[in-house]
SEPA-862692 format. One line per field, with one value per residue (C-alpha): residue number from 1; residue in three letters; x, y, z. Coordinates in Angstrom, 2 decimals. Example, Ala and Ser with C-alpha at 12.3 -4.5 7.8 and 13.67 -1.06 7.14 Angstrom:
BEGIN
ronu	1/2
nuke	ALA/SER
east	12.30/13.67
north	-4.50/-1.06
up	7.80/7.14
//
This chain:
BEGIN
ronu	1/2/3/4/5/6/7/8/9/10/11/12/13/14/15/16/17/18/19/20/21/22/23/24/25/26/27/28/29/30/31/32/33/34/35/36/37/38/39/40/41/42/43/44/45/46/47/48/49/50/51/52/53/54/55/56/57/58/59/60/61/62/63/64/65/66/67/68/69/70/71/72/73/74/75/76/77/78/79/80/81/82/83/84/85/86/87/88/89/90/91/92/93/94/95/96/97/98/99/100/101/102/103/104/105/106/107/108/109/110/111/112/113/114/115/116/117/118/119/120/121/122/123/124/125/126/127/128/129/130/131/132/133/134/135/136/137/138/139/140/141/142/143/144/145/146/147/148/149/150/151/152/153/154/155/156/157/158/159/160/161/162/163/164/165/166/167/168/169/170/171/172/173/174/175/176/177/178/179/180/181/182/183/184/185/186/187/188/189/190/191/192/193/194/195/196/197/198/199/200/201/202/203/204/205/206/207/208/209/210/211/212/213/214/215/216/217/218/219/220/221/222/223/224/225/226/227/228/229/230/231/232/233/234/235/236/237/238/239/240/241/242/243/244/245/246/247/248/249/250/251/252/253/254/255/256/257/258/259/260/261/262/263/264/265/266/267/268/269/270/271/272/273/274/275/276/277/278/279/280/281/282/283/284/285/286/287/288/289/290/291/292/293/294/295/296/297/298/299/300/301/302/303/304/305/306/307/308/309/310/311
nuke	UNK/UNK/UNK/UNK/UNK/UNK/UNK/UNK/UNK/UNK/UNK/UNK/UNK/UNK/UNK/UNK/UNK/UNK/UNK/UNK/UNK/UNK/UNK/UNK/UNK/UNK/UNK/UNK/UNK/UNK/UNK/UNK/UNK/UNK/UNK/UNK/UNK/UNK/UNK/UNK/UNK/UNK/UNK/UNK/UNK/UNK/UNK/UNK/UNK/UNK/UNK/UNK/UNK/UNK/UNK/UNK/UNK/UNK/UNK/UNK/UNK/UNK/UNK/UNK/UNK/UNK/UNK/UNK/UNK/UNK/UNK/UNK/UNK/UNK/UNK/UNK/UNK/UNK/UNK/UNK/UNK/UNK/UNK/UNK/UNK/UNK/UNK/UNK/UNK/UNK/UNK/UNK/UNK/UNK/UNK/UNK/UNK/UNK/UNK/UNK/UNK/UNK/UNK/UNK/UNK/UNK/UNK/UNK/UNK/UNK/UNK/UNK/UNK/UNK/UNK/UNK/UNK/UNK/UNK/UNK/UNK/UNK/UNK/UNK/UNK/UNK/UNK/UNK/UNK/UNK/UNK/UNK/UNK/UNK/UNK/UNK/UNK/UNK/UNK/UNK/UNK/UNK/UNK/UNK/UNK/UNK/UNK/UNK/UNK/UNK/UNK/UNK/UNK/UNK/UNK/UNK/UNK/UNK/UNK/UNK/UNK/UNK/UNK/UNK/UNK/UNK/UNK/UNK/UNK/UNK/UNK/UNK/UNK/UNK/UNK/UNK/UNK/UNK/UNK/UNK/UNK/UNK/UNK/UNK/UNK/UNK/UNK/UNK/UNK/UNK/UNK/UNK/UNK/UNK/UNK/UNK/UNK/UNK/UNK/UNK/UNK/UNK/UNK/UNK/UNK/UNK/UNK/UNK/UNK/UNK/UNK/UNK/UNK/UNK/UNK/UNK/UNK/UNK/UNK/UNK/UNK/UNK/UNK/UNK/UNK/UNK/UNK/UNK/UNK/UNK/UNK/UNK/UNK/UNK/UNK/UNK/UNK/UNK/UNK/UNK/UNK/UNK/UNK/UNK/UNK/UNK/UNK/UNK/UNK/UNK/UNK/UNK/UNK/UNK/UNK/UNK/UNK/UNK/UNK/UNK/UNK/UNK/UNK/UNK/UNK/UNK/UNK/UNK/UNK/UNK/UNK/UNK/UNK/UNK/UNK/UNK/UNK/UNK/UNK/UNK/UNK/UNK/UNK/UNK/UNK/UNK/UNK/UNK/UNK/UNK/UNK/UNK/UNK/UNK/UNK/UNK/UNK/UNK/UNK/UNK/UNK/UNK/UNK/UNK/UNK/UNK/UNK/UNK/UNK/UNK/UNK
east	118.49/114.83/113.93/116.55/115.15/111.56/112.69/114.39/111.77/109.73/112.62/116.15/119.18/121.10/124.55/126.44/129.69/132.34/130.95/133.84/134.06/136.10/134.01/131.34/132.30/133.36/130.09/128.57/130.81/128.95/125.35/126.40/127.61/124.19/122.23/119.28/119.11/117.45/119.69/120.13/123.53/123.59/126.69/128.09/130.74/133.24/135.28/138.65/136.95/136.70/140.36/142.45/145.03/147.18/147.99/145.04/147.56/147.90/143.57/142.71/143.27/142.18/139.10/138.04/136.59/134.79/132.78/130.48/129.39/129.37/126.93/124.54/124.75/123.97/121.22/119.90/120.33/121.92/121.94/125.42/128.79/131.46/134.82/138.49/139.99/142.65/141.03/139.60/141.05/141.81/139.39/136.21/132.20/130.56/127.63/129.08/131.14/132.64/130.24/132.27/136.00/135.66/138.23/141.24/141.87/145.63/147.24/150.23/151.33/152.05/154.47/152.22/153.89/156.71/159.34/158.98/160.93/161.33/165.27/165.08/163.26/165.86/168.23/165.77/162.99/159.64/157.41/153.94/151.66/149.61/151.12/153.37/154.32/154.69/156.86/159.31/159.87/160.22/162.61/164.49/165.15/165.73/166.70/167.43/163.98/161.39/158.09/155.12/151.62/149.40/145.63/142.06/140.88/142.22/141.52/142.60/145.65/146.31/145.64/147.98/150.29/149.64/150.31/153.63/153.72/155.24/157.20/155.61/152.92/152.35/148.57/147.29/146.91/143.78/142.35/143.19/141.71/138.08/137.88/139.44/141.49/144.15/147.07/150.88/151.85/154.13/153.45/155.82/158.18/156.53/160.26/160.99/157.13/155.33/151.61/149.35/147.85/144.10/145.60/143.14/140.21/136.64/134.94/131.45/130.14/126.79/125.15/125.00/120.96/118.70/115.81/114.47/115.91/119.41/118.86/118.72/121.00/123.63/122.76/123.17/125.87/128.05/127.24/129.76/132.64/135.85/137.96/140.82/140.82/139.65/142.29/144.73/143.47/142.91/146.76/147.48/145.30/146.22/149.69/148.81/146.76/149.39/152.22/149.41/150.49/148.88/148.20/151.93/153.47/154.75/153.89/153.44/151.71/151.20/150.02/149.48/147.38/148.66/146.20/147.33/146.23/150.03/149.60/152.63/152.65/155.55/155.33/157.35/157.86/159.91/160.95/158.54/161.95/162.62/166.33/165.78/163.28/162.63/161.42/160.36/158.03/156.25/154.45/151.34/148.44/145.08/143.30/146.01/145.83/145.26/148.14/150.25/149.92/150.32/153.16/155.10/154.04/155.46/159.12/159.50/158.56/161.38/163.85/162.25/163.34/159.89/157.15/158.93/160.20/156.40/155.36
north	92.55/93.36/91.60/94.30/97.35/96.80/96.54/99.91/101.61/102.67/103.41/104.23/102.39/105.31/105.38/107.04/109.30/111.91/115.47/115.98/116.15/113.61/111.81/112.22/111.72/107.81/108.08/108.55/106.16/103.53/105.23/105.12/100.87/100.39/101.62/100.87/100.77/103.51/105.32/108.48/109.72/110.91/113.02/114.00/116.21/113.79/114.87/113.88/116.47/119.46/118.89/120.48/122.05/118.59/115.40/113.31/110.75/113.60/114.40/110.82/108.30/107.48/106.17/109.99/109.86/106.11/106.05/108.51/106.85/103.49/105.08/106.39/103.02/100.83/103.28/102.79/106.87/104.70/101.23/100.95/103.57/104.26/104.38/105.04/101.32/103.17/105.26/102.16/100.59/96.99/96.36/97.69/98.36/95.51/94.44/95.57/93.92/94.81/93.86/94.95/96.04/97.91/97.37/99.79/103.15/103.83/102.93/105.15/108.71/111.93/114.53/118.18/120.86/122.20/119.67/116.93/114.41/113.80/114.04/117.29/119.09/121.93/121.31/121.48/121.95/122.23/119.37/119.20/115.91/114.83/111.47/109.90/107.23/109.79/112.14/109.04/107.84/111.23/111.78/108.05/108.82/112.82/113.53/116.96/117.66/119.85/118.01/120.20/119.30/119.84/118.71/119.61/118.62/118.19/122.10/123.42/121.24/122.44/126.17/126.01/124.63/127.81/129.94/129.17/127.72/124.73/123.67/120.32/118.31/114.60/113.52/110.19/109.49/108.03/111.44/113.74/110.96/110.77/114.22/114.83/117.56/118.61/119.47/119.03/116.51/113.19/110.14/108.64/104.74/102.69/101.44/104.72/105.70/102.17/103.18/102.87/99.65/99.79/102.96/103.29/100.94/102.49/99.55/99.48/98.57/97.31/96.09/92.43/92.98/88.97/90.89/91.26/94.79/93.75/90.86/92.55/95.70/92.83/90.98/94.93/95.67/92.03/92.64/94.91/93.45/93.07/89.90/91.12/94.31/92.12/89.69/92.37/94.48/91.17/90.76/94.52/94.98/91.58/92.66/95.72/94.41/92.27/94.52/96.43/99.92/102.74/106.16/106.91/104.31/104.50/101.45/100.78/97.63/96.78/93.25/92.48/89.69/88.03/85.75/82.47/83.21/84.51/86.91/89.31/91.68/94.23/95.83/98.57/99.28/102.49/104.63/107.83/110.11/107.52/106.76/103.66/101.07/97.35/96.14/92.88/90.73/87.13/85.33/83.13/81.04/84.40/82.04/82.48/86.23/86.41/84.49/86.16/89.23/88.03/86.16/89.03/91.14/88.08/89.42/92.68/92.60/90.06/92.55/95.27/93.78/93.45/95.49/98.28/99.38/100.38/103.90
up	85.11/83.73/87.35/89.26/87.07/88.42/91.78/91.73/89.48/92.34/94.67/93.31/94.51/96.90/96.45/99.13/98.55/99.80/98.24/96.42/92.51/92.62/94.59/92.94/89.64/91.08/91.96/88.49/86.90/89.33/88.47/84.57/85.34/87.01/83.95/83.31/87.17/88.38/91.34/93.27/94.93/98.29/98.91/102.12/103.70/105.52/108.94/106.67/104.36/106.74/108.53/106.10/108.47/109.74/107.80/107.26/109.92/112.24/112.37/112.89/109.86/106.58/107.91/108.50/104.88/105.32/108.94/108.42/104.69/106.66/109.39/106.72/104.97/108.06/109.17/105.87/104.62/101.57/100.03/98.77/99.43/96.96/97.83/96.69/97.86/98.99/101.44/103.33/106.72/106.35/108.85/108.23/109.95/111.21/109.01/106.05/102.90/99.57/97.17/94.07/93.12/89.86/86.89/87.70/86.86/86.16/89.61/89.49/90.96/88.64/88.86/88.58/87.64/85.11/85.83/83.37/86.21/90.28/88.73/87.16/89.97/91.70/94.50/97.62/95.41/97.24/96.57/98.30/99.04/102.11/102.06/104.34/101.74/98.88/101.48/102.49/99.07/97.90/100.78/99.91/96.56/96.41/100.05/99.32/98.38/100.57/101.44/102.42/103.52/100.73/101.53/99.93/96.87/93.94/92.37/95.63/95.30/91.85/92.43/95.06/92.56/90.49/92.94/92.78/96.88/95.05/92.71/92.00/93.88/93.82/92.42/91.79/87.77/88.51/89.96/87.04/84.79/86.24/86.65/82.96/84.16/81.20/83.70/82.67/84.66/84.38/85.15/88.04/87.48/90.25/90.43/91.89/93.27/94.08/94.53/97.70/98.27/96.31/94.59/91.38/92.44/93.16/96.05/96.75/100.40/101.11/104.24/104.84/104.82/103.96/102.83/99.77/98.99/100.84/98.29/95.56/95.76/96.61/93.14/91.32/92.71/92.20/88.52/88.75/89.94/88.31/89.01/87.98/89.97/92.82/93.49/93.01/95.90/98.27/97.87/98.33/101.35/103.04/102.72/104.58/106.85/108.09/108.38/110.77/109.16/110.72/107.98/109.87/108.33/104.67/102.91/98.87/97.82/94.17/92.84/89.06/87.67/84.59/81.90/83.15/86.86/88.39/90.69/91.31/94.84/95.06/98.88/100.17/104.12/104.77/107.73/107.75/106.61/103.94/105.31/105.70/103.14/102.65/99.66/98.21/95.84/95.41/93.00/94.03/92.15/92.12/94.42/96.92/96.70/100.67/101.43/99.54/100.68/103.94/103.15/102.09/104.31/107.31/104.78/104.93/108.21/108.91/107.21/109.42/112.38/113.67/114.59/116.45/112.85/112.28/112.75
//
């Protein structure tokens, strides 16, 4: 480390990230890991940032908030980006790699708002989220509910809330958490509201750079990684990757690791209205975390019917 801290002295490692305070604040909890490192954070205002009128599905993907960090990384405006995991394509820029999964926030939605449960909410209660898996699981289990597009950031989201346009809104636990935000809100039974695949992990991407400073922001930033968190997400994401699900799709992946080395994935397909849903789990050795996922994901397709099922 005393090696990496010299290297950096005279020119900070740049971390690249969303301008959002959530955002950012993932962004300090990497600066505060890197310590004694010295780094910088350059912030920018994403495309998936500015379109707040449409679901982010409807304006172009998820990978709205990624491409324009993975430009500035591979023309070398920064030297690593920080993502939410859940934000990222399964495929993603040429010339790049995930250095480091970081151990997991809380992976689980909330409830927000003065309904202490998804059951006690009104008949045709209006519940808002951007989220086309949050809307069709919403819509499988309370189909008499009201989903409205909610987008922005998380205070927007919340004053919106207060404003009484809504009776609840879904948020992710791990949002209100690193932003410390003291908001009544209940935490969701993944039974009920399985998470996003990657929902809670922070990733950092770096370029796939053999020189010395490629070199070495690739040994700081490995430092970081959390094994646990990592294997999880490999099963999540290959699970995703092979059901092919575009941001239309509604699809839940959650894997757990256990001390001996089991990994569990439970995945979720559903229709976007949430009428119809497949559902399904495996077990598999951590090393096997790819193949599990994909394995599972080969299931529910099965019980799909196939690819047309996909949005």
């Amino acid at each position: 480390m005393t090696r990496l801290t010299d290297f950096f002295a005279a020119r900070p490692l740049m971390l690249g990230s969303r301008a959002s305070a959530l955002a950012l604040a993932q962004a300090d909890i990497v600066r505060d890991r890197l310590a004694p490192l010295a780094t910088d954070i350059l912030s920018l205002t994403t495309r998936g940032d500015r379109i707040l009128d449409r679901s982010l599905a409807d304006a172009g993907g998820k990978g709205l908030f990624v491409k324009e960090l993975e430009r500035q990384l591979l023309d070398g405006g920064c030297d690593a980006a920080v993502h939410s995991m859940k934000d990222m394509e399964t495929v993603f820029a040429d010339g790049t790699a995930i250095a480091a999964v970081l151990p997991r926030e809380d992976r689980r939605d909330a409830l927000v708002g003065p309904f202490a449960t998804i059951d006690s909410l009104p008949q045709g209660a209006v519940v808002g989220t951007a989220s086309v898996r949050r809307q069709a699981l919403l819509c499988h289990y309370r189909p008499d509910l009201r989903i409205e597009l909610l987008r922005g950031n998380i205070n927007t989201r919340l004053a919106a809330l207060a404003e009484g346009r809504y009776d609840a809104i879904i948020l992710a636990i791990a949002g209100l958490r690193r932003l410390a935000l003291d908001v009544p809100h209940t935490p969701l039974d993944p039974a009920i509201m399985p998470p996003a695949a990657a929902q809670g992990a922070l990733a950092i991407q770096i370029r796939d750079a053999d020189d010395d400073r490629g070199r070495a922001v690739a040994d700081a930033i490995a430092s970081l990684n959390c094994a646990k968190a990592s294997a999880e997400v490999t099963a999540e994401r290959a699970m995703l990757a092979h059901l092919d699900g575009s941001c239309h799709t509604p699809i839940a992946a959650s894997a757990t690791l256990d001390d001996d080395g089991t990994l569990h994935l439970d995945g979720m397909v559903l229709s976007p209205d949430g009428v119809v849903a497949h559902r399904d789990s495996e077990t598999a050795p951590q090393e096997d975390a790819t193949e599990l996922g994909q394995q599972l994901g080969a299931r529910l397709l099965d019980a799909a019917g196939g690819r047309g099922f996909l949005a």
